[in-house]
C-alpha positions as CSV (number, residue, x, y, z in Angstrom):
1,X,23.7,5.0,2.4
2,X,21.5,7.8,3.7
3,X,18.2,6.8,4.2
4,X,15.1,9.1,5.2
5,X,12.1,7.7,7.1
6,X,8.3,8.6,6.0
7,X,5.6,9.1,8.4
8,X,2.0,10.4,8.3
9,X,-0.8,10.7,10.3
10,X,-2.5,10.4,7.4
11,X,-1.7,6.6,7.1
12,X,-2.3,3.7,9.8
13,X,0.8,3.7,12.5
14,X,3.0,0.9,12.1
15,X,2.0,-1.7,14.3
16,X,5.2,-3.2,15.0
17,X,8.9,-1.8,14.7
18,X,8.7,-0.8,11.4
19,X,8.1,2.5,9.1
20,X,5.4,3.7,6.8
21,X,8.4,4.3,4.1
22,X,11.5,4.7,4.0
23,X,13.3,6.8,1.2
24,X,16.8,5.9,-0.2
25,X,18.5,7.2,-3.1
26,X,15.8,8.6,-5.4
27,X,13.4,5.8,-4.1
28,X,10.2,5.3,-1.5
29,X,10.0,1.8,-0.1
30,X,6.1,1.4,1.4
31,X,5.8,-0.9,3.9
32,X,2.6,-3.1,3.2
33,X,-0.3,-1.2,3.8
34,X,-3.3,-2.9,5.4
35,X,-6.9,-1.8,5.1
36,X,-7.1,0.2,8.2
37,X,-8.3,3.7,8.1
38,X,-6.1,5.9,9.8
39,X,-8.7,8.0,11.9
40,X,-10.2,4.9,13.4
41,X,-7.2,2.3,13.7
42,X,-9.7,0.0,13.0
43,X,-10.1,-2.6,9.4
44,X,-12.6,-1.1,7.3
45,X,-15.6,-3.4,7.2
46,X,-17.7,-4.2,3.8
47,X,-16.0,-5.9,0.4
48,X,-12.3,-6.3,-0.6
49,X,-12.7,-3.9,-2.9
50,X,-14.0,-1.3,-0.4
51,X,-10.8,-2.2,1.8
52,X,-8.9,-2.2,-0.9
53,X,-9.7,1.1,-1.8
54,X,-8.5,2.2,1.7
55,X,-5.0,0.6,1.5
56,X,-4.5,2.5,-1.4
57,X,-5.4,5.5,0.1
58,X,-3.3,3.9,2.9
59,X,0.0,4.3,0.3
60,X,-0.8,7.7,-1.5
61,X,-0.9,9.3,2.3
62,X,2.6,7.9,2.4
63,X,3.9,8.7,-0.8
64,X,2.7,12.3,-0.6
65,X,4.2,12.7,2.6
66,X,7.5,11.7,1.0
67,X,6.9,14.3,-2.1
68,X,6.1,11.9,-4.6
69,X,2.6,10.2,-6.0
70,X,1.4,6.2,-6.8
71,X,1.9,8.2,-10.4
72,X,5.6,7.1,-9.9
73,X,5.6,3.7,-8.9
74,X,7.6,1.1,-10.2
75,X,6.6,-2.3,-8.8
76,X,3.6,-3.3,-6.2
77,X,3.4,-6.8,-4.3
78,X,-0.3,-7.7,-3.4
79,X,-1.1,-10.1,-1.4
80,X,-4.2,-11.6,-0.7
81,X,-5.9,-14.3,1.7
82,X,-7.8,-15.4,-1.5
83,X,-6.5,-15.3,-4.7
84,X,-10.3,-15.4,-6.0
85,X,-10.2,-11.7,-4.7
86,X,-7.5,-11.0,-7.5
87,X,-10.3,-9.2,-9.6
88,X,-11.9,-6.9,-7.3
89,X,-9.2,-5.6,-6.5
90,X,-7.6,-5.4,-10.0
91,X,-10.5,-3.4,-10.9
92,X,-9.7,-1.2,-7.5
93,X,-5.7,-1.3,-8.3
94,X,-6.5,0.7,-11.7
95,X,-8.4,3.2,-10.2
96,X,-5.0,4.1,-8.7
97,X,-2.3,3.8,-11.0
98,X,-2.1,5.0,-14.4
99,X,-0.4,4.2,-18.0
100,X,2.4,3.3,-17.8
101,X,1.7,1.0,-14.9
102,X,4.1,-0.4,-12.7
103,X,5.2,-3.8,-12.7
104,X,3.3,-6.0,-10.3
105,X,3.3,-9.2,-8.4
106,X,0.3,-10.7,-6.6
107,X,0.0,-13.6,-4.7
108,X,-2.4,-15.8,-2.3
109,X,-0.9,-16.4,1.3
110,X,-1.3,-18.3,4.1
111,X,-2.6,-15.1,6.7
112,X,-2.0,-11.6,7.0
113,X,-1.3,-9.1,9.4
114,X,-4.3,-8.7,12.1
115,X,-6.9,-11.2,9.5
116,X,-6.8,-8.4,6.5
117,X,-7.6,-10.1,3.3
118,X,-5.5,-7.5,1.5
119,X,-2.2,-5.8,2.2
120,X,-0.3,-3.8,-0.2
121,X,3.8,-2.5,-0.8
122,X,5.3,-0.4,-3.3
123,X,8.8,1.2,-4.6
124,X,7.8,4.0,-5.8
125,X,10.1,6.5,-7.7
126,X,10.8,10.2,-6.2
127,X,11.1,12.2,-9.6
């Protein structure tokens, strides 16, 4: 299996060993983006659904880089610190994906990654 990794400047660095995508086949896996804005490396501040917004910016710098566009995804995990959040940021999420949308899972966790409240993974289709 040949597999091709993705990596923009336009997208937070991984902060641990890990890529911003990988591409296998005629598929981009995302790692789960977090609301950090790339120019800063720093959690944007205000409401989930303003750092909501920014992961998904997060994952269409990544899927452009690989060619493609969140027009393709297939399936998206969210996961959230509070599952209360679920519609602010469903009101964000369609701002970004389109008819048909993909299949979805969301879910409340324990923690995530640096205190976000949000972080965000997709598979997202290359044609």
């Amino acid at each position: 299996m040949t597999k091709q990794i993705i990596e923009t400047p336009k997208a937070p660095a991984a902060i641990g060993p890990y890529s911003q995508g990988v591409v296998t086949g005629d598929l981009l896996f995302t790692s789960g983006a977090l609301p950090i804005d790339p120019a800063t490396g720093k959690m944007v501040e205000g409401s989930v659904a303003d750092r909501a917004h920014q992961v998904f910016k997060n994952l269409t710098a990544v899927a452009e880089e690989a060619g493609t566009s969140l027009d393709n995804a297939v399936k998206t995990t969210v996961y959230l610190a509070d599952i209360a959040d679920f519609a602010a940021v469903n009101e964000v999420y369609g701002e970004y994906f389109n008819k048909p949308f993909p299949a979805r899972s969301a879910f409340q966790v324990a923690a995530l990654p640096l205190g976000s409240d949000i972080e965000v993974e997709c598979i997202i289709n290359l044609k």
